[in-house]
N, CA, C, O and CB atoms as a CASP TS submission, in Angstrom:
PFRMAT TS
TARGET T0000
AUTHOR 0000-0000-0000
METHOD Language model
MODEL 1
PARENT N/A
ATOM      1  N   UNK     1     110.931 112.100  92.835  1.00  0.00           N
ATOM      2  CA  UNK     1     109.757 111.249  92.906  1.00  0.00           C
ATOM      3  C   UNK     1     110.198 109.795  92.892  1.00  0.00           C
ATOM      4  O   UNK     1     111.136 109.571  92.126  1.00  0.00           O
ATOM      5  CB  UNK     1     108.785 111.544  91.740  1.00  0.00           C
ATOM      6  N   UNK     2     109.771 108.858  93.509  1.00  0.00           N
ATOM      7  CA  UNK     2     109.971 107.667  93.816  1.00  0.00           C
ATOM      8  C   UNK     2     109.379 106.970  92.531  1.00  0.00           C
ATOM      9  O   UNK     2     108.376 107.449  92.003  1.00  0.00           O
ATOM     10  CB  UNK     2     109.387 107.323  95.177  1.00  0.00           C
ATOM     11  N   UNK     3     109.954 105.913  92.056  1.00  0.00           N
ATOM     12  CA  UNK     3     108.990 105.205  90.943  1.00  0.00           C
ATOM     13  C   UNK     3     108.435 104.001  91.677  1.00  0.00           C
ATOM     14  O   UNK     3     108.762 103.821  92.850  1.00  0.00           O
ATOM     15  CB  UNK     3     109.825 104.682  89.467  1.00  0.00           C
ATOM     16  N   UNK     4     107.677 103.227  91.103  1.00  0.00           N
ATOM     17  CA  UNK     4     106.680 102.453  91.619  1.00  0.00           C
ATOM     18  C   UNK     4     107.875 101.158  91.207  1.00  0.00           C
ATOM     19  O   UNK     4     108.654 101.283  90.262  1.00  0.00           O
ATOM     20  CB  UNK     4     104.893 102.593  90.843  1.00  0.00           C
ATOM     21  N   UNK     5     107.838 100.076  92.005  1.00  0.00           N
ATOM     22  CA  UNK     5     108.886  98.923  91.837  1.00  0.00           C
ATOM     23  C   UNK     5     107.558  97.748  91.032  1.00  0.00           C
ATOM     24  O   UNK     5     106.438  97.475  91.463  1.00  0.00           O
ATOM     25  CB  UNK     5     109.773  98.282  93.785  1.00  0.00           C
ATOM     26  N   UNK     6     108.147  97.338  89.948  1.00  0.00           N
ATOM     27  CA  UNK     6     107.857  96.632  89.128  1.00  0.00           C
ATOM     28  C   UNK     6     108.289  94.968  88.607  1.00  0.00           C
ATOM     29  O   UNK     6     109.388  94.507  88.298  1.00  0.00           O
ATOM     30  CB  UNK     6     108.039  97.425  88.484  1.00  0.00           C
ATOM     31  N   UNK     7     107.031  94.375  88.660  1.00  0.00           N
ATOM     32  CA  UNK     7     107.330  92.856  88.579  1.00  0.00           C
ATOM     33  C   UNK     7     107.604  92.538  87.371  1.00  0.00           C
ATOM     34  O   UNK     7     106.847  92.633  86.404  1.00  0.00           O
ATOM     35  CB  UNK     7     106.298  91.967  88.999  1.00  0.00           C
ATOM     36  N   UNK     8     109.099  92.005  87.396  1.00  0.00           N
ATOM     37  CA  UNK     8     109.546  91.637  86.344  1.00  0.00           C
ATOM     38  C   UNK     8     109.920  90.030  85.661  1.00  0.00           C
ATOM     39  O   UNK     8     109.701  89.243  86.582  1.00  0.00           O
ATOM     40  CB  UNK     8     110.437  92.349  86.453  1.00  0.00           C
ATOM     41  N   UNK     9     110.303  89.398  84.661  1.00  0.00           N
ATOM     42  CA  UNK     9     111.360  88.536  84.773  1.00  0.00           C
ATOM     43  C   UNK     9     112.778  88.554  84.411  1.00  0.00           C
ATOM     44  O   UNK     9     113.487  87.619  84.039  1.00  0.00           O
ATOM     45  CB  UNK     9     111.013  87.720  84.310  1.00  0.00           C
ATOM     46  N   UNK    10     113.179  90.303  84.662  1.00  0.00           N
ATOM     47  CA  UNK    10     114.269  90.255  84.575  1.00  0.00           C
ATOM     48  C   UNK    10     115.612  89.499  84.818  1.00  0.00           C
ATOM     49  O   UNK    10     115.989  89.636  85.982  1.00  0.00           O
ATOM     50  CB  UNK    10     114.207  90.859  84.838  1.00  0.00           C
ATOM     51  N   UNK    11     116.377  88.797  84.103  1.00  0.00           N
ATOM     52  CA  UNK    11     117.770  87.901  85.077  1.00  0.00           C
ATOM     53  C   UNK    11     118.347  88.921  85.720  1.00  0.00           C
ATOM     54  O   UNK    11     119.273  88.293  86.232  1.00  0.00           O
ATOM     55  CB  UNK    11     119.164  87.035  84.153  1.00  0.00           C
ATOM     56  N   UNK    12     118.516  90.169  86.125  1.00  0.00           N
ATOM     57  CA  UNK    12     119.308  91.155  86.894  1.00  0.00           C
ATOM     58  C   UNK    12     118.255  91.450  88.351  1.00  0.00           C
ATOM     59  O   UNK    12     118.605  91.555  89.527  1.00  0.00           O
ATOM     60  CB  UNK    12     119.622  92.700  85.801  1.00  0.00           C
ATOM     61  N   UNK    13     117.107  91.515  87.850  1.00  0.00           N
ATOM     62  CA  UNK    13     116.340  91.097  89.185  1.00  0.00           C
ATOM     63  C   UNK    13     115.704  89.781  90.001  1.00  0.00           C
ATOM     64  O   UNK    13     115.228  89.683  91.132  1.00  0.00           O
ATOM     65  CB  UNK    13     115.424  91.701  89.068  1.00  0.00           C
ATOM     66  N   UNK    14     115.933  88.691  88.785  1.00  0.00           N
ATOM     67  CA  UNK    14     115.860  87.849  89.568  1.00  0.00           C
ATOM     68  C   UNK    14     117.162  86.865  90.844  1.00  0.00           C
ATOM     69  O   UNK    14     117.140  86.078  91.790  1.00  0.00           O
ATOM     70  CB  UNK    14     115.292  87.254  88.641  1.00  0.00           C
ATOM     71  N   UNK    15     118.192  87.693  89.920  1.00  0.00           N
ATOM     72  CA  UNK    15     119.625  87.011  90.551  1.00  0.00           C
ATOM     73  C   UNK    15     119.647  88.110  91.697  1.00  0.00           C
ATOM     74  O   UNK    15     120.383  87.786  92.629  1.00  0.00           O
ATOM     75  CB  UNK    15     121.286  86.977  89.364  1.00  0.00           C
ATOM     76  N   UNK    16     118.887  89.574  91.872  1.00  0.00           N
ATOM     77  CA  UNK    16     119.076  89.995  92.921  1.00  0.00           C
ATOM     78  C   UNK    16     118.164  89.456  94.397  1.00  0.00           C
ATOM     79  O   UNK    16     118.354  89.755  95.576  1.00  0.00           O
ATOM     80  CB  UNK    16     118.985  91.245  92.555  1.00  0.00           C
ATOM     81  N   UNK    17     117.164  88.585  93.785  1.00  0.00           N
ATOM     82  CA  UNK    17     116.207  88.525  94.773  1.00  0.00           C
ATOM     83  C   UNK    17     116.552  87.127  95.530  1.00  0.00           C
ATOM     84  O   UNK    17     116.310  86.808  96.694  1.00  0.00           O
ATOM     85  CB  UNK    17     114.699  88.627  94.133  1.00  0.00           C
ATOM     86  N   UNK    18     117.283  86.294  94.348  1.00  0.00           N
ATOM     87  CA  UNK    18     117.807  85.374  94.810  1.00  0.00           C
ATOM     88  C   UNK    18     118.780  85.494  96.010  1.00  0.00           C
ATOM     89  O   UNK    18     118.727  84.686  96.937  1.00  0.00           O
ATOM     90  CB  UNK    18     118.254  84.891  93.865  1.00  0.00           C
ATOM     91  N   UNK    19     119.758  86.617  95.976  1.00  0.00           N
ATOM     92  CA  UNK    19     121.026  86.948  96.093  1.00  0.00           C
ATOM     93  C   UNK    19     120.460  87.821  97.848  1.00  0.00           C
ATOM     94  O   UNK    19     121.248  87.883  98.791  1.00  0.00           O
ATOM     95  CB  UNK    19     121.774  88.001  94.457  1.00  0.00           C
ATOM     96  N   UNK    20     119.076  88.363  97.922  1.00  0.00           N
ATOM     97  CA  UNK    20     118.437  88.276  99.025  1.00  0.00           C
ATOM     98  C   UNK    20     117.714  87.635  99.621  1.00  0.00           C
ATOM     99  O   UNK    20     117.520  88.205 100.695  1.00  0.00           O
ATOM    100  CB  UNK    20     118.085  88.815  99.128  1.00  0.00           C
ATOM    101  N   UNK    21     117.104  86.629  99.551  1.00  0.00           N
ATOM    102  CA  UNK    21     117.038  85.507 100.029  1.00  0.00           C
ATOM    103  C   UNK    21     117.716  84.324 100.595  1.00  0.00           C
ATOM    104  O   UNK    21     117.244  83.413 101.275  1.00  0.00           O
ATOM    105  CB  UNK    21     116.673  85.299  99.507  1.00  0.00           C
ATOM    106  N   UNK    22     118.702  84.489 100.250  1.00  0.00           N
ATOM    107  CA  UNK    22     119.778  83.480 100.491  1.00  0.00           C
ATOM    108  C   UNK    22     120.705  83.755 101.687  1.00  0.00           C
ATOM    109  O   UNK    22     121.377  83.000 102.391  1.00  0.00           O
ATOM    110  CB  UNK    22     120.630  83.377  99.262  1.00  0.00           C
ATOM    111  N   UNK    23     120.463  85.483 101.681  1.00  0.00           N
ATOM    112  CA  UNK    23     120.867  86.183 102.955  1.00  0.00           C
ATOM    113  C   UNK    23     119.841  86.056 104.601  1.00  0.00           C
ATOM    114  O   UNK    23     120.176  86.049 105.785  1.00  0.00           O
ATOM    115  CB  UNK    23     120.885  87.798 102.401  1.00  0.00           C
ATOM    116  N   UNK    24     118.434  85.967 103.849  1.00  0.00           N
ATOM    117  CA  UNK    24     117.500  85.050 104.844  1.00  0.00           C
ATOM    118  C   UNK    24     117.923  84.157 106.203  1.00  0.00           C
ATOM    119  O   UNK    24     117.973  82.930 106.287  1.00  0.00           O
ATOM    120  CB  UNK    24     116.949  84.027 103.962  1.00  0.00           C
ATOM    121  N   UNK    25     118.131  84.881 106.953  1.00  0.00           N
ATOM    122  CA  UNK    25     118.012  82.644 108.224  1.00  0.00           C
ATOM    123  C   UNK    25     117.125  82.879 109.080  1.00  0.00           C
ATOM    124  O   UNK    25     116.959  83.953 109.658  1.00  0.00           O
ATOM    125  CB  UNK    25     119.713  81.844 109.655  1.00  0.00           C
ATOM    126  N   UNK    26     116.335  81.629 109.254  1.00  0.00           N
ATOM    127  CA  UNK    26     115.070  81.151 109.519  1.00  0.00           C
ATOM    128  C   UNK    26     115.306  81.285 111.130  1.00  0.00           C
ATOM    129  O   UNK    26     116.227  80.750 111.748  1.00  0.00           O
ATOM    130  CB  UNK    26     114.692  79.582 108.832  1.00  0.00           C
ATOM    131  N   UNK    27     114.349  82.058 111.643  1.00  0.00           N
ATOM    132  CA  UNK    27     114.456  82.400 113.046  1.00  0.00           C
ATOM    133  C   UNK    27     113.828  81.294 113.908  1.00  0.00           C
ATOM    134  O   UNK    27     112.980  80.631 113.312  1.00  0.00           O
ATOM    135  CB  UNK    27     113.781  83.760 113.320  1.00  0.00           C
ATOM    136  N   UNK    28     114.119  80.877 115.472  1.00  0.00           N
ATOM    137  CA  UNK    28     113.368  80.166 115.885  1.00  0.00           C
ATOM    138  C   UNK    28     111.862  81.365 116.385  1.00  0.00           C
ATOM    139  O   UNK    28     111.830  82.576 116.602  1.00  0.00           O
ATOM    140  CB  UNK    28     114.252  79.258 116.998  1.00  0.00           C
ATOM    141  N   UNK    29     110.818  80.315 116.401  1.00  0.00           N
ATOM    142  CA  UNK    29     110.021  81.478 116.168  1.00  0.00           C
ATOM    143  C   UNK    29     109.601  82.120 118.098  1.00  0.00           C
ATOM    144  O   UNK    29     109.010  83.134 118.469  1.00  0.00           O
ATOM    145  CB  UNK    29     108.401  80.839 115.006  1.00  0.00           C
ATOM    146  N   UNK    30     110.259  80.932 118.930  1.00  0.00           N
ATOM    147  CA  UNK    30     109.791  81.523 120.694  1.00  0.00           C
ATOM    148  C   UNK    30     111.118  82.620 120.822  1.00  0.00           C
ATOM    149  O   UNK    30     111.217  83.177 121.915  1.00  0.00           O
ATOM    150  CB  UNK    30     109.893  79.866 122.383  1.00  0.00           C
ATOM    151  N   UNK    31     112.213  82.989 119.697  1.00  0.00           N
ATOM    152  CA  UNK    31     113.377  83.666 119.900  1.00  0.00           C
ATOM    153  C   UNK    31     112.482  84.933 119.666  1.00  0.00           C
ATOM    154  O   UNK    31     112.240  85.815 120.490  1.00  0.00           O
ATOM    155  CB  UNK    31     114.763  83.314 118.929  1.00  0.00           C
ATOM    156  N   UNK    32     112.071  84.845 118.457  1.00  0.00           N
ATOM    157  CA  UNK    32     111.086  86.079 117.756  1.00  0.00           C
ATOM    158  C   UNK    32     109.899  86.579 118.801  1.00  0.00           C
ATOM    159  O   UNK    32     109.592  87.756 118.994  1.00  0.00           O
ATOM    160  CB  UNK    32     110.213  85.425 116.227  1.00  0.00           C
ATOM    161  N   UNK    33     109.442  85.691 119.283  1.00  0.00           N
ATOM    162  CA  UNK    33     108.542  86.174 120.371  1.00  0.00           C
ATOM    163  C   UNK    33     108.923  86.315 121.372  1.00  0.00           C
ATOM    164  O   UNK    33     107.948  86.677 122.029  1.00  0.00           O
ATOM    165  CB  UNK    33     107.632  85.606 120.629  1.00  0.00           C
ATOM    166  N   UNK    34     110.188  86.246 122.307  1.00  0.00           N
ATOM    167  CA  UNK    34     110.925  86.796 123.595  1.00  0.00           C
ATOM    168  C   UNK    34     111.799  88.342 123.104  1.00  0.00           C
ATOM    169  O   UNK    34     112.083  89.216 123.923  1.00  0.00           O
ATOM    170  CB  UNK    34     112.189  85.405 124.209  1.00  0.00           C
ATOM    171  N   UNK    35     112.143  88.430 121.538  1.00  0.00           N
ATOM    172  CA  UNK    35     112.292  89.282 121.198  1.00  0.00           C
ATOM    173  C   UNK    35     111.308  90.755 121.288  1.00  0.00           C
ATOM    174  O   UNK    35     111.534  91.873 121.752  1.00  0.00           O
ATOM    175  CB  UNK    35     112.572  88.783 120.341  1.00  0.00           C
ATOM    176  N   UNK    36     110.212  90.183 120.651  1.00  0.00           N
ATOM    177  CA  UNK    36     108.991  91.252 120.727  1.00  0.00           C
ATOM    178  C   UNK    36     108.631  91.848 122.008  1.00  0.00           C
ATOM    179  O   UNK    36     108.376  93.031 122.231  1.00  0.00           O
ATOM    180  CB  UNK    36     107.721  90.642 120.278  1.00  0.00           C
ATOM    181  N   UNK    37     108.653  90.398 123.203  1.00  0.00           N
ATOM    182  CA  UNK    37     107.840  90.523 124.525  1.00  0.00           C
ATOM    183  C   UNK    37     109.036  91.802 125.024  1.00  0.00           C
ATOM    184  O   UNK    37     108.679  92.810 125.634  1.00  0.00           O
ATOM    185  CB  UNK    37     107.680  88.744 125.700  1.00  0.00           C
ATOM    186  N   UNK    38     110.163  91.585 124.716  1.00  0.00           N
ATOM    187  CA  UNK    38     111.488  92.512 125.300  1.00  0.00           C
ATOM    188  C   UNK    38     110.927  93.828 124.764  1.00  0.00           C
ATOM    189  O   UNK    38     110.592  94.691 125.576  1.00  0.00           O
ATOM    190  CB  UNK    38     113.282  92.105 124.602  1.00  0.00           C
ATOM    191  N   UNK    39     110.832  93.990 123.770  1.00  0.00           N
ATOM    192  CA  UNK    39     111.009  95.154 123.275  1.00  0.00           C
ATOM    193  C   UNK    39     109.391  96.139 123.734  1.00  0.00           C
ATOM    194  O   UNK    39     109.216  97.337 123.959  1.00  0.00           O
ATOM    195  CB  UNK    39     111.389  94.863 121.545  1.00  0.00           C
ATOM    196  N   UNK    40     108.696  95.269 123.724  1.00  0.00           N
ATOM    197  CA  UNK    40     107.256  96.052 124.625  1.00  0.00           C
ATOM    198  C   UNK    40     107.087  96.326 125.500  1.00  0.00           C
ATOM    199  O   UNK    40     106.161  97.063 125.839  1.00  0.00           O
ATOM    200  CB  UNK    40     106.275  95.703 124.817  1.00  0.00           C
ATOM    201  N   UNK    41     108.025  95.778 126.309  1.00  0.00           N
ATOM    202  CA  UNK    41     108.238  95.946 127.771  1.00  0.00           C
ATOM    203  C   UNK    41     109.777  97.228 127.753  1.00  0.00           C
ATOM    204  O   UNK    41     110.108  97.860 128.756  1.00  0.00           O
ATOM    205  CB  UNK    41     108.622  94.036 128.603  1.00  0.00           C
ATOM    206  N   UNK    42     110.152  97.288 127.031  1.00  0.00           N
ATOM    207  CA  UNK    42     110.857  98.639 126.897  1.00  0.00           C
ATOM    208  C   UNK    42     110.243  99.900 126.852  1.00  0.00           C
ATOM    209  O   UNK    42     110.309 100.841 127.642  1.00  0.00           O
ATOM    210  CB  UNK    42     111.528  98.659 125.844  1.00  0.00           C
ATOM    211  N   UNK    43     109.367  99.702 125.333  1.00  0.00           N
ATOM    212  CA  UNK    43     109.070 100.469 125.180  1.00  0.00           C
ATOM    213  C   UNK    43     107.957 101.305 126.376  1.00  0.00           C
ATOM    214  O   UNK    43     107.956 102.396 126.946  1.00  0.00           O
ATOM    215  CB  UNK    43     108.894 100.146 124.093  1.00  0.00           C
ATOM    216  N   UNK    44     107.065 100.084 126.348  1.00  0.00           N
ATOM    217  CA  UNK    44     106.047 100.758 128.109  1.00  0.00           C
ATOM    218  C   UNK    44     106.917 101.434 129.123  1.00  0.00           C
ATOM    219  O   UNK    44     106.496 102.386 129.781  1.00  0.00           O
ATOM    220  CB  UNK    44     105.295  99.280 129.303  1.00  0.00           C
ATOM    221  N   UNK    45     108.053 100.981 129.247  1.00  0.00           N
ATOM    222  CA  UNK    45     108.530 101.491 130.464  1.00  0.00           C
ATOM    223  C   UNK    45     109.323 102.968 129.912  1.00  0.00           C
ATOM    224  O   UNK    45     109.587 103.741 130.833  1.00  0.00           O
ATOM    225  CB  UNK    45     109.583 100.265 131.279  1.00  0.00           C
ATOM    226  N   UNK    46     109.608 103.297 128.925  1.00  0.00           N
ATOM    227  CA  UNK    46     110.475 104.156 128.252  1.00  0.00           C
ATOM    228  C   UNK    46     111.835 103.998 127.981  1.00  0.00           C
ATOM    229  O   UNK    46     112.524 104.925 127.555  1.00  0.00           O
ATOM    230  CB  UNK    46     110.430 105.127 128.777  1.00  0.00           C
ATOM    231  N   UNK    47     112.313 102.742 128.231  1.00  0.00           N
ATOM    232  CA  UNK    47     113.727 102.747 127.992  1.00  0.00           C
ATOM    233  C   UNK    47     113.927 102.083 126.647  1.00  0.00           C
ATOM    234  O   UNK    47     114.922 101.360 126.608  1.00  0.00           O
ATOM    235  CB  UNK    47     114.520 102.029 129.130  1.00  0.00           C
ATOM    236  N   UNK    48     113.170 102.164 125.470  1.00  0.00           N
ATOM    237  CA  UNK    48     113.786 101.548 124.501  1.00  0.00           C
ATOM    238  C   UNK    48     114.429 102.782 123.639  1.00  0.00           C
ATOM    239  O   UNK    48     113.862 103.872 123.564  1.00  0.00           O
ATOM    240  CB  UNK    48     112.781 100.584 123.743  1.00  0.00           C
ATOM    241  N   UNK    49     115.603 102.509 123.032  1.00  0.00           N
ATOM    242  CA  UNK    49     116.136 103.398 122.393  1.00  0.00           C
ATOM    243  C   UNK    49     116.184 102.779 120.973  1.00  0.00           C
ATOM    244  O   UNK    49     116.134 101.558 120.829  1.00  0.00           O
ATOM    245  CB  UNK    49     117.378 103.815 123.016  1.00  0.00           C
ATOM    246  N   UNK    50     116.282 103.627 119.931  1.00  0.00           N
ATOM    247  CA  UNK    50     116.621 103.088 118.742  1.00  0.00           C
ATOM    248  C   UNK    50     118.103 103.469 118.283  1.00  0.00           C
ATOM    249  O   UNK    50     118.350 104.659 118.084  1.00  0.00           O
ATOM    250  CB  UNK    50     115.604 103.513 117.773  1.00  0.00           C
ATOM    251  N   UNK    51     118.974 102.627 118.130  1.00  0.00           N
ATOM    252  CA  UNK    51     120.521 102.975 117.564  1.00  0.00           C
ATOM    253  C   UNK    51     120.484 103.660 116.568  1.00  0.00           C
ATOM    254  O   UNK    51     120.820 102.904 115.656  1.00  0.00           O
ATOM    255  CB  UNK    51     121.396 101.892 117.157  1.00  0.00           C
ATOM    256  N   UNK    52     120.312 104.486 116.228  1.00  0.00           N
ATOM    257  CA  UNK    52     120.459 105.552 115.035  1.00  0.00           C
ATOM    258  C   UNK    52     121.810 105.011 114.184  1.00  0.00           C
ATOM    259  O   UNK    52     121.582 104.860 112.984  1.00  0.00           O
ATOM    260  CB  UNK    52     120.716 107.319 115.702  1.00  0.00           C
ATOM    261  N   UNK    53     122.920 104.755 114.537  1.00  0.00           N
ATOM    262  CA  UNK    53     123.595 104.066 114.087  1.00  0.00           C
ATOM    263  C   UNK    53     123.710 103.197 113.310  1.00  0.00           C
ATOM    264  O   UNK    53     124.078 103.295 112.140  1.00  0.00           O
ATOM    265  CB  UNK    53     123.832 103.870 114.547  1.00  0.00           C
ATOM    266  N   UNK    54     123.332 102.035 114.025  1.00  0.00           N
ATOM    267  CA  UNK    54     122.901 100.755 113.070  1.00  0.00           C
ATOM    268  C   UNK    54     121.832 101.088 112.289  1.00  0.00           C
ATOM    269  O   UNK    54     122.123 100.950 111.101  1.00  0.00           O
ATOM    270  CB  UNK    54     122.467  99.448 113.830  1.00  0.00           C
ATOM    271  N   UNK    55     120.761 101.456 112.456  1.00  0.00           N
ATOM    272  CA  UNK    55     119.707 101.541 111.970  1.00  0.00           C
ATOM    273  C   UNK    55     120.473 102.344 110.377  1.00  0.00           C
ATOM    274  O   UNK    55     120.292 101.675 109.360  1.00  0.00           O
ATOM    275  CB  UNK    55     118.545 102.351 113.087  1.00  0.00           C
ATOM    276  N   UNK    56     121.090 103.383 110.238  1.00  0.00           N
ATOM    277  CA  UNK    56     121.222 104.111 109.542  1.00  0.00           C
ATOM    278  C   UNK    56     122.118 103.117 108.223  1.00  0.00           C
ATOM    279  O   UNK    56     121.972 103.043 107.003  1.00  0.00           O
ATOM    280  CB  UNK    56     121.775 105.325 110.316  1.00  0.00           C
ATOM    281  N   UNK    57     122.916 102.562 109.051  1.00  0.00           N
ATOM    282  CA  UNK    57     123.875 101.567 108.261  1.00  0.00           C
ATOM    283  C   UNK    57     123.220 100.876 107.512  1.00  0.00           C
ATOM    284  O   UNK    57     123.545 100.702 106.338  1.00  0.00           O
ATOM    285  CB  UNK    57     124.657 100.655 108.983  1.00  0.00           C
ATOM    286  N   UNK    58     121.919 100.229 108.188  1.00  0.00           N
ATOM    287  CA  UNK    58     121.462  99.355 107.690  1.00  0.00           C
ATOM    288  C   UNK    58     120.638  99.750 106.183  1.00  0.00           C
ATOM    289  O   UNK    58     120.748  99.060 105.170  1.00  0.00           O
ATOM    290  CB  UNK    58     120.764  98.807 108.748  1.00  0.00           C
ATOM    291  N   UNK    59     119.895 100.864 106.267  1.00  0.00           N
ATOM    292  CA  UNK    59     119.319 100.905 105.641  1.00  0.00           C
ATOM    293  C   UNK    59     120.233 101.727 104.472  1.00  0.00           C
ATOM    294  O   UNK    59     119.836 101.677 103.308  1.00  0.00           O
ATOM    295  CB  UNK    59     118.226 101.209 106.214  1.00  0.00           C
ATOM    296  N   UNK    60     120.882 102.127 104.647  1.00  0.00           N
ATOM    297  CA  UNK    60     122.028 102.542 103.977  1.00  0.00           C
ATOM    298  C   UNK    60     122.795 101.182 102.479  1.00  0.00           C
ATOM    299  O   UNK    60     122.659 101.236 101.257  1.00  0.00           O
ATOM    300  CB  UNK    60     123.158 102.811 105.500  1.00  0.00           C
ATOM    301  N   UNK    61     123.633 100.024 103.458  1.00  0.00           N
ATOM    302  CA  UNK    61     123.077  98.776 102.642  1.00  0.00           C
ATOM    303  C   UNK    61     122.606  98.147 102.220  1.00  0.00           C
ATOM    304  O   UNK    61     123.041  97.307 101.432  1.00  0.00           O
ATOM    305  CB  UNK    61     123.008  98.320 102.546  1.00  0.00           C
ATOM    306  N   UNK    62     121.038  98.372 102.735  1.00  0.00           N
ATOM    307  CA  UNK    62     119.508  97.964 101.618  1.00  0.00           C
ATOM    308  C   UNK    62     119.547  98.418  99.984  1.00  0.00           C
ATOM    309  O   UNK    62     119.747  97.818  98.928  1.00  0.00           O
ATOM    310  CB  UNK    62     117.933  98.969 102.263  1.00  0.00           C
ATOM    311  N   UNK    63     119.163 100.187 100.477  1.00  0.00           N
ATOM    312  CA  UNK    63     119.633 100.798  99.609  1.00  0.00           C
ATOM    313  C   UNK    63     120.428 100.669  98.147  1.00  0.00           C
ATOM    314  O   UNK    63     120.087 100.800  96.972  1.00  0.00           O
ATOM    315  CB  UNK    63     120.056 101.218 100.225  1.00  0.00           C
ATOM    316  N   UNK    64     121.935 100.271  98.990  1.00  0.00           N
ATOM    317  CA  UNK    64     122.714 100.133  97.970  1.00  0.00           C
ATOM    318  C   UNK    64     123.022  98.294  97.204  1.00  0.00           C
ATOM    319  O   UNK    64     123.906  97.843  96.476  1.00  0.00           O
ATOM    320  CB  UNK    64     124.022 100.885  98.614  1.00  0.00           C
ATOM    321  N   UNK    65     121.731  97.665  97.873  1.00  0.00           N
ATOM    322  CA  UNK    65     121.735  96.229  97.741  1.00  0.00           C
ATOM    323  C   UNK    65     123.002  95.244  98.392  1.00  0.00           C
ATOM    324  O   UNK    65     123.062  94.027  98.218  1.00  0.00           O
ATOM    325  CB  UNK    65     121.674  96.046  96.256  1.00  0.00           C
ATOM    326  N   UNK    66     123.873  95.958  99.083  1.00  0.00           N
ATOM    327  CA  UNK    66     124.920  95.337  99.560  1.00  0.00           C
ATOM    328  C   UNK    66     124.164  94.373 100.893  1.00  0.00           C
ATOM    329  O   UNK    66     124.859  93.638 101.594  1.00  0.00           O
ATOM    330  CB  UNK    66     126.138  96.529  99.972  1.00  0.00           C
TER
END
């Protein structure tokens, strides 16, 4: 069972949130929207694939906060 994530003022969660944020960079935002327009136009046509790969990695290092 999953537990419910809880607002704290922990220093072990606040140095983690810090510690993700800082990993943050500020996108330009017409990059973010030629991004999207790409990917809708994939998907309509059927050629978007998802990398199972990366994807897996990634969330893999969420996970483990790395």
């Amino acid at each position: 069972m999953i537990k419910p994530v809880t607002v704290g003022t922990s220093p072990l969660i606040a140095n983690e949130n810090k510690k993700y944020s800082e990993n943050i960079k500020p996108k330009n935002t017409q990059e973010v929207e030629d991004k999207a327009i790409q990917i809708k136009e994939s998907v309509k046509n059927g050629t978007y694939r998802v990398d199972i790969q990366k994807t897996s990695e990634k969330m893999a290092l969420n996970l483990l906060n790395l």
